[in-house]
ChimeraX commands (.cxc) that place a marker at each C-alpha (Angstrom):
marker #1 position 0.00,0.00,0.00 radius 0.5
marker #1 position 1.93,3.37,-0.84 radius 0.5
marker #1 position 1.63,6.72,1.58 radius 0.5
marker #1 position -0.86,8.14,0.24 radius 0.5
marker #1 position -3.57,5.21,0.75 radius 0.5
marker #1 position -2.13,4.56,3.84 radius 0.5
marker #1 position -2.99,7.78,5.08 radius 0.5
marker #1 position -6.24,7.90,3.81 radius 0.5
marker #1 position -6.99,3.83,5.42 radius 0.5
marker #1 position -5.59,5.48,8.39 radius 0.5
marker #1 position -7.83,8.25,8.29 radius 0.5
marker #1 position -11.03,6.17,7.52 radius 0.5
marker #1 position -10.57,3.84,10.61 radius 0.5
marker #1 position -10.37,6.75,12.81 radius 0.5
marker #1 position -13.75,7.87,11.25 radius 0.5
marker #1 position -15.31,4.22,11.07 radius 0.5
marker #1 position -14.75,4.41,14.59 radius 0.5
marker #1 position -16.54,7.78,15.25 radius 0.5
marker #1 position -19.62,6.76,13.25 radius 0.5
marker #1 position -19.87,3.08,15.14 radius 0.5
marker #1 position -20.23,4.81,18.24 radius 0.5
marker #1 position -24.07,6.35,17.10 radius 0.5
marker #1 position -24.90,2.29,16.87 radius 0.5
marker #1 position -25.70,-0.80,19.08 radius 0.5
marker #1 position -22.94,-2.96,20.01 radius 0.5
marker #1 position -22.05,-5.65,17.39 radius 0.5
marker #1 position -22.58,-3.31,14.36 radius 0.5
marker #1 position -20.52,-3.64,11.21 radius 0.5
marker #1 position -19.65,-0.63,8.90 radius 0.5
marker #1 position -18.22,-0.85,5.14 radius 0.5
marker #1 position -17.03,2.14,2.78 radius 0.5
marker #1 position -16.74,1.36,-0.27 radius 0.5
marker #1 position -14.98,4.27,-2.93 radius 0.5
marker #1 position -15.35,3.62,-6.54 radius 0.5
marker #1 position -13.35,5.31,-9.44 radius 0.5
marker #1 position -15.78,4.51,-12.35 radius 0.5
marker #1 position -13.88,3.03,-15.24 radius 0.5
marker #1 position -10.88,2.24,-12.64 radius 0.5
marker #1 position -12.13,-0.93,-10.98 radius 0.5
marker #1 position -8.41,-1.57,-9.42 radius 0.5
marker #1 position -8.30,1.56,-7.78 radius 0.5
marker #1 position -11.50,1.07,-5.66 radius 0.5
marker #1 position -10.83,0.70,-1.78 radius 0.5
marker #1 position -13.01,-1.09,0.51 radius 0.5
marker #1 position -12.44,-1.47,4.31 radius 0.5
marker #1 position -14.72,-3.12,6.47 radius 0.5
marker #1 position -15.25,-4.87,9.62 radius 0.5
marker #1 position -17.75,-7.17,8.24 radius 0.5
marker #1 position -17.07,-10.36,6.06 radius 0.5
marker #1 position -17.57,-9.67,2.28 radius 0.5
marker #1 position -19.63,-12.13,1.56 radius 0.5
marker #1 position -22.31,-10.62,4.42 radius 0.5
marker #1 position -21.52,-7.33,2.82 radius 0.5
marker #1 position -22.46,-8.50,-0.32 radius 0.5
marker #1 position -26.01,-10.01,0.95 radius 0.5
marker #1 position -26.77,-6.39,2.56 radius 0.5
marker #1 position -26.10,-4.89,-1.06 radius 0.5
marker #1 position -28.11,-7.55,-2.27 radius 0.5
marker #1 position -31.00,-6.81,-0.15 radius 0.5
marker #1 position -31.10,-3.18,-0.37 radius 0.5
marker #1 position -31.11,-3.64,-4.68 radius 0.5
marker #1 position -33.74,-6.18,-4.32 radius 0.5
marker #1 position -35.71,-3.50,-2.17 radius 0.5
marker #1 position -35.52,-0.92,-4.30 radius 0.5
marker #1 position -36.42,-3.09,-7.29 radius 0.5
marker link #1:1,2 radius 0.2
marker link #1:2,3 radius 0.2
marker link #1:3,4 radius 0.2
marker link #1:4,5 radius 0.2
marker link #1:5,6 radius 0.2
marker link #1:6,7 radius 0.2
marker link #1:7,8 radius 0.2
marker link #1:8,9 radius 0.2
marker link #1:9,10 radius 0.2
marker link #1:10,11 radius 0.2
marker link #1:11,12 radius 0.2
marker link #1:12,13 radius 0.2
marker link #1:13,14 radius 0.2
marker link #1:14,15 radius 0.2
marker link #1:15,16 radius 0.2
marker link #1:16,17 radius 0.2
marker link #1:17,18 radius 0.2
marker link #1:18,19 radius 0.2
marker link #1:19,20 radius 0.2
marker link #1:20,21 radius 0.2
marker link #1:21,22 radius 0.2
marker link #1:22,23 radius 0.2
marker link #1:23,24 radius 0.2
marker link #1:24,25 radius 0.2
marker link #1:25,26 radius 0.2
marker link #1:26,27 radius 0.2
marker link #1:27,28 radius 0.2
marker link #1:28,29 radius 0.2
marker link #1:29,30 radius 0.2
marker link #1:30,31 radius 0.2
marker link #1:31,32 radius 0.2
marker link #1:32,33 radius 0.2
marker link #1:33,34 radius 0.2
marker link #1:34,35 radius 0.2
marker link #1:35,36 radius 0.2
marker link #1:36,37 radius 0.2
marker link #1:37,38 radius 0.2
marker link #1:38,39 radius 0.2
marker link #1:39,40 radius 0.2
marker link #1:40,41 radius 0.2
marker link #1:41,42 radius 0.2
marker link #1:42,43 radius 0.2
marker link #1:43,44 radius 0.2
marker link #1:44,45 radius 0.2
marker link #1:45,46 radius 0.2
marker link #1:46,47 radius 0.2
marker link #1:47,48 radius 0.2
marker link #1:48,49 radius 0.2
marker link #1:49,50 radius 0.2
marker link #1:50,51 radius 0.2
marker link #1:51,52 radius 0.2
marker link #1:52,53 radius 0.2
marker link #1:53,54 radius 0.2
marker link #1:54,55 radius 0.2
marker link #1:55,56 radius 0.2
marker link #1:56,57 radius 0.2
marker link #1:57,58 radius 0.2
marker link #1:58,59 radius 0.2
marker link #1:59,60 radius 0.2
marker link #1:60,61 radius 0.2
marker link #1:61,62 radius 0.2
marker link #1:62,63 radius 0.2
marker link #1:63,64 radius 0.2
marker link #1:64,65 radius 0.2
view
């Protein structure tokens, strides 16, 4: 990982952590960047598992369907 996204993962945590705080206990919290047309420079950090990420995105496209 060069500087720069280090800095910015570093920066993220430290804000994953401020939002989590508004929730219950046991809550998980993904952010998710895309750069349209540059699929290997989208970052993702999470404290979920991806596949259980995945199933939320699932759900909320299937509810807005």
């Amino acid at each position: 990982m060069n500087a720069l996204l280090q800095m910015g993962a570093e920066d993220v945590q430290e804000h994953m952590d401020a939002i989590l705080a508004h929730f219950k206990p046991g809550a998980k919290i993904t952010v998710l960047v895309r750069h349209p047309g540059m699929p290997t420079a989208d970052f993702c950090m999470t404290s979920d598992d991806l596949d259980e990420v995945a199933a939320m995105v699932q759900r909320r496209k299937d509810a807005t369907a």
